[in-house]
Structure formats: C-alpha cells, structure tokens
C-alpha positions in Angstrom: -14.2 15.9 -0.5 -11.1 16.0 -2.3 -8.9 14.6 0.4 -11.4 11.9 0.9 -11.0 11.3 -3.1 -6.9 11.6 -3.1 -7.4 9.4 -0.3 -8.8 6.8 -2.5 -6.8 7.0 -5.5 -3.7 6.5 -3.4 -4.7 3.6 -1.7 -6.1 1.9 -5.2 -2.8 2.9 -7.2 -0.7 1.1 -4.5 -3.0 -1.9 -5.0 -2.6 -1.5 -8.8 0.9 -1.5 -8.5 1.2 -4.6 -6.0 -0.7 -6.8 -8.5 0.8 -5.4 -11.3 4.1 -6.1 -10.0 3.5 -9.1 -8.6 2.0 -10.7 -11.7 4.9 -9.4 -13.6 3.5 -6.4 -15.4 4.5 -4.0 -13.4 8.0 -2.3 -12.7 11.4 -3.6 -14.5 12.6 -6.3 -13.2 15.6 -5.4 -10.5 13.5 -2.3 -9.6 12.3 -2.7 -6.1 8.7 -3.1 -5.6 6.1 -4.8 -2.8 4.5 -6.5 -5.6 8.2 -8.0 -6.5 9.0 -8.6 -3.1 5.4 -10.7 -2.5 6.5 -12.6 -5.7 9.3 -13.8 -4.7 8.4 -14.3 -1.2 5.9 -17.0 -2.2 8.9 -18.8 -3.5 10.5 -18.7 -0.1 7.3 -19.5 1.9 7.2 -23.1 0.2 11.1 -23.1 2.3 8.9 -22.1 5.5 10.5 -18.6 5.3 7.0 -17.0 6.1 8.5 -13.6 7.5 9.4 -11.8 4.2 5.9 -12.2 3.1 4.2 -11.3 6.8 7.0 -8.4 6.5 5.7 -7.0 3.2 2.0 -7.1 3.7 2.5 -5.7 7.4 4.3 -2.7 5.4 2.0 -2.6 3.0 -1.0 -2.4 5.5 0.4 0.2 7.8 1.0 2.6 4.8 -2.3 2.8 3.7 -3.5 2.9 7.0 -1.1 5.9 7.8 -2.4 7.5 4.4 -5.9 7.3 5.2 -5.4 8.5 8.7 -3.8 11.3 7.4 -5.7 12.5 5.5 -8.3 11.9 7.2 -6.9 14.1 10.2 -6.4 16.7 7.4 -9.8 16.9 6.2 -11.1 17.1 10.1 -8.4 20.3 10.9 -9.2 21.6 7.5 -13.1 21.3 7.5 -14.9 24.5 8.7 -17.9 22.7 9.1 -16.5 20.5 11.8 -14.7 23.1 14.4 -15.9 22.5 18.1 
C-alpha cells in the first residue's frame, strides 16, 4: 500500500512542478526544469520547431511510466500475499 501511495505522490509532484514551472511559479529562472523547457518550447512551436516540445513531454511520460512500473514491480516482489 505504501509503494502504491509513494507511487502517487511522485507522479502528482512532477505534475505540480511542470505547471508550476511552466506558469512561472515554480523554480528560479535559469534553473532547468520540464515546466521551463515546455514554456519556452511553445515559443518555438509558433517557428514550427515542434520537437523540443514532443522531446519534453516524451521525457516526461516515460519517467512516470518507469516510476510506476517500478514500483509497481516492487510491490509484486515484495508482497507475500502474491508469491506463486
């Protein structure tokens, strides 16, 4: 239950962060974040330069799929109730 909840938490404080950031509340300016890099590839996608923003949410996506497969794979080898 409590990797399923860290599971959670994770994945909604990277979405916290990525808004925050990209709305300009979040991290310093200069300071490298996905919700900075979104932000300012909207700028460039108006150019047609479409693949820093496909870049970032592709990185973005496989992260918190690779999280939640994780630990999801943790919670499987670490469950007693689950051995076969």
């Amino acid at each position: 239950v409590a990797l399923v909840q860290l599971s959670i938490l994770v994945v909604g404080f990277i979405k916290a962060e990525v808004i925050l950031s990209f709305l300009g509340f979040g991290v310093p300016v200069g300071v490298v974040s996905w919700g900075s890099m979104l932000n300012e590839a909207q700028n460039e996608l108006i150019l047609g330069r479409w693949w820093q923003l496909t870049a970032a949410a592709i990185a973005m996506a496989l992260l918190v799929t690779a999280f939640s497969l994780l630990t999801d794979a943790l919670r499987d080898a670490l469950d007693p109730k689950v051995k076969t």
